[in-house]
C-alpha positions in Angstrom: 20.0 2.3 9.2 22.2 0.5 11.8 25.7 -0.7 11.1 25.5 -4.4 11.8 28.5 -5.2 13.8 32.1 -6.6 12.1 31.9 -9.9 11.9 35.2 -11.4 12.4 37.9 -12.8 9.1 36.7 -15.1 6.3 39.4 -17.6 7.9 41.8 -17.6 10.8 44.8 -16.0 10.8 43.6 -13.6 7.6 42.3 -10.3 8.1 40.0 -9.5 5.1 36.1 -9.7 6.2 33.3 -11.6 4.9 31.3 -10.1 2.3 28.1 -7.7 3.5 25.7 -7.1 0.6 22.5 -5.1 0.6 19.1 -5.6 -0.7 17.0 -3.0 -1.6 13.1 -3.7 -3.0 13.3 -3.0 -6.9 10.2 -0.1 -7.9 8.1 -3.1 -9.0 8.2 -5.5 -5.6 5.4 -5.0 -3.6 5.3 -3.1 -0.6 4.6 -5.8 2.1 5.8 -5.7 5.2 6.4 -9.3 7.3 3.1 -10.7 8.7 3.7 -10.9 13.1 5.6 -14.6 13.1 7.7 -13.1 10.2 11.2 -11.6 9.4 11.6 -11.2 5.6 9.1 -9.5 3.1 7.7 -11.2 0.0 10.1 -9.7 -2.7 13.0 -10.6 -0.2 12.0 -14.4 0.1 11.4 -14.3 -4.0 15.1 -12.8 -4.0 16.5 -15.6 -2.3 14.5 -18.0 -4.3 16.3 -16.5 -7.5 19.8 -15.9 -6.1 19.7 -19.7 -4.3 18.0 -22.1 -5.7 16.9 -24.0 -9.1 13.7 -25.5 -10.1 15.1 -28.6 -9.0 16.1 -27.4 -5.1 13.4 -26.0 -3.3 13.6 -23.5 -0.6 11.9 -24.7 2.9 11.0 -21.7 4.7 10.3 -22.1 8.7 9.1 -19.6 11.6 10.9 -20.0 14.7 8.6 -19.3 17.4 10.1 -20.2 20.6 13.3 -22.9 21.5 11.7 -25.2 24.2 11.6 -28.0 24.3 9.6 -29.9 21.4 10.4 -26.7 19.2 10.3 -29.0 15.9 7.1 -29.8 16.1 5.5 -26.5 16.7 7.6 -24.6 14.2 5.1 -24.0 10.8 7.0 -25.1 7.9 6.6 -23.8 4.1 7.7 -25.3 0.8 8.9 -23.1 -2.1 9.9 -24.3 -5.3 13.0 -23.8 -6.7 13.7 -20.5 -9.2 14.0 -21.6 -12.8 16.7 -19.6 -14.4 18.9 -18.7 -11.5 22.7 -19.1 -12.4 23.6 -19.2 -8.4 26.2 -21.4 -7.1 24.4 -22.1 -4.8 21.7 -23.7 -6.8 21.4 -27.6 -6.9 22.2 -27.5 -3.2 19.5 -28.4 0.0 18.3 -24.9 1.1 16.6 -24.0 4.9 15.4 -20.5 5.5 15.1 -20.4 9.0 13.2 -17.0 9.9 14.1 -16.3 13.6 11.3 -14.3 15.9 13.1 -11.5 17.7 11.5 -12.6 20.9 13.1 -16.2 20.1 16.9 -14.9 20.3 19.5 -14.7 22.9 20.5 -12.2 24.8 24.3 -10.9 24.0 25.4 -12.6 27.2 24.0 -16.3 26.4 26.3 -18.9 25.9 24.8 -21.0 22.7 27.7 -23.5 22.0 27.9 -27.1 23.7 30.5 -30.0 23.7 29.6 -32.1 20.7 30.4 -35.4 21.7 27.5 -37.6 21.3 28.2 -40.2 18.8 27.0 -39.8 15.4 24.8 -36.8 15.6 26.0 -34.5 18.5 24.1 -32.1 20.4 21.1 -32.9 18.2 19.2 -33.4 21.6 20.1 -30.6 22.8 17.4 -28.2 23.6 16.9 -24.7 22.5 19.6 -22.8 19.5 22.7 -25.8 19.8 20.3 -28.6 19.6 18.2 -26.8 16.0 21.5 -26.3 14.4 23.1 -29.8 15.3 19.7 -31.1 13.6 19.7 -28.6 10.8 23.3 -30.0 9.7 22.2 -33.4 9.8 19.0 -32.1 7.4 21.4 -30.6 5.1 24.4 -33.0 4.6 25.5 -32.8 1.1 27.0 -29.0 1.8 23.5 -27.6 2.0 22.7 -23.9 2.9 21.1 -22.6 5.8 19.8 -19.0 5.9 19.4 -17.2 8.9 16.6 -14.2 9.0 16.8 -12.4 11.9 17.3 -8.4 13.6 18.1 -6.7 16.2 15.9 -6.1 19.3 15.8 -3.5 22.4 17.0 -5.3 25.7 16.6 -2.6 28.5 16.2 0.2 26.0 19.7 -0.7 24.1 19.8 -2.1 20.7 21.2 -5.6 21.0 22.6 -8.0 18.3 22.7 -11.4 18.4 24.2 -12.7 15.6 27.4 -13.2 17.2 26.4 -15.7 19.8 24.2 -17.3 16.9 27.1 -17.8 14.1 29.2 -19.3 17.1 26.2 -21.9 18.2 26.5 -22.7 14.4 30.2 -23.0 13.6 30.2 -25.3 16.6 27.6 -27.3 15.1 29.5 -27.6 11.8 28.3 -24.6 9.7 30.3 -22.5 7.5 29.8 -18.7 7.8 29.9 -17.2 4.1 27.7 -14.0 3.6 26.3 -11.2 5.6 23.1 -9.6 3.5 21.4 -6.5 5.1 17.5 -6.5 3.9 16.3 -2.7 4.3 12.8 -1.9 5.0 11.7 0.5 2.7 11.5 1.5 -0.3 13.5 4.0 -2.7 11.6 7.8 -3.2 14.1 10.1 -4.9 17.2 10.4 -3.3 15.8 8.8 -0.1 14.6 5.3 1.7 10.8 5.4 3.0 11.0 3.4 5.7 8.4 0.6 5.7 9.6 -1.4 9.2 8.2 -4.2 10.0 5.5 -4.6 12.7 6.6 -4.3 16.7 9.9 -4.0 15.2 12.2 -1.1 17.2 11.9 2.7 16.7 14.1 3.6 14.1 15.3 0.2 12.9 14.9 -0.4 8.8 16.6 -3.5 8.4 16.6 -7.2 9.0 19.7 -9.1 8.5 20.3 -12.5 6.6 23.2 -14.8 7.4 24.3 -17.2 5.1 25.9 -20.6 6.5 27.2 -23.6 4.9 27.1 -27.0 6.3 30.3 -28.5 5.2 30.1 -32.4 5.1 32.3 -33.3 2.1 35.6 -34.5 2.6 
């Protein structure tokens, strides 16, 4: 599996990283791989269902196709209802799973972040990554969460990651970066993973990575 890349301090001027947790499928999930559109398998979207929310916060799921212009309305949307019996922190909070098409992200080179200095919703006209997560933090005011689903791609024959450029769209836009989950592919068969990648995904790669963010509106 590929080492994601280190991801920076939990706040400046300290030098002790954010947390990096790793899901594995339990024996009993099922072994579904993400459909074409998709990032996550089922028992991964189920997880974050448990670990996230409550009956009474739903999870909304969406597939991020491509970032022109108009993006909203051609993004399909899906409405889970929350987990009963989850003792999360998180729970009771707005949740957004925003599952992000590899073919959607930007290259390593791309400069994401804007000058936010429009008013009372900033860069939420934007087009493309700084416009969706100006709007997503004006969906989820009330310290909501927003997950990011995502993986690496093959730019030129290199693995590329673009997480970084993505968290720093999204701290400019007001989010809070607070977990790092790796979701691995496969399944558990003795002492070893069988790989179960996901479809047009690149050779080798096992894993898709989830990026938890905060929008932090409270005084």
């Amino acid at each position: 599996m590929h080492e994601p890349h280190h991801r920076g301090p939990s706040r400046p001027g300290t030098s002790r990283p954010l947390p990096t947790t790793i899901w594995l499928p339990g024996p009993n999930d099922p072994h579904h791989v993400p459909g074409p559109d998709g990032v996550l398998p089922s028992w991964a979207i189920d997880k974050i269902r448990t670990d996230f929310t409550r009956r009474s916060a739903p999870l909304i799921k969406i597939s991020i196709r491509d970032t022109e212009p108009g993006m909203d309305a051609r993004t399909p949307c899906a409405t889970y209802t929350g987990a009963a019996g989850s003792d999360s922190e998180a729970s009771g909070k707005p949740v957004l799973l925003a599952e992000l098409h590899p073919d959607t992200l930007p290259t390593p080179s791309a400069e994401l972040t804007t000058d936010a200095a429009d008013g009372g919703m900033p860069g939420a006209m934007e087009n493309g990554w700084p416009g969706f997560f100006h709007r997503a933090h004006r969906l989820l005011s009330g310290d909501g969460l927003l997950l990011l689903a995502t993986r690496q791609r093959r730019d030129a024959g290199r693995l590329t990651d673009p997480l970084g450029s993505l968290i720093a769209s999204a701290r400019t836009a007001g989010f809070h970066y607070l977990q790092h989950i790796v979701i691995v592919h496969g399944h558990l068969a003795d002492d070893r993973i069988q790989p179960t990648p996901p479809q047009g995904a690149p050779p080798g790669l096992i894993h898709s990575d989830l990026i938890v963010l905060s929008a932090i509106t409270s005084a």
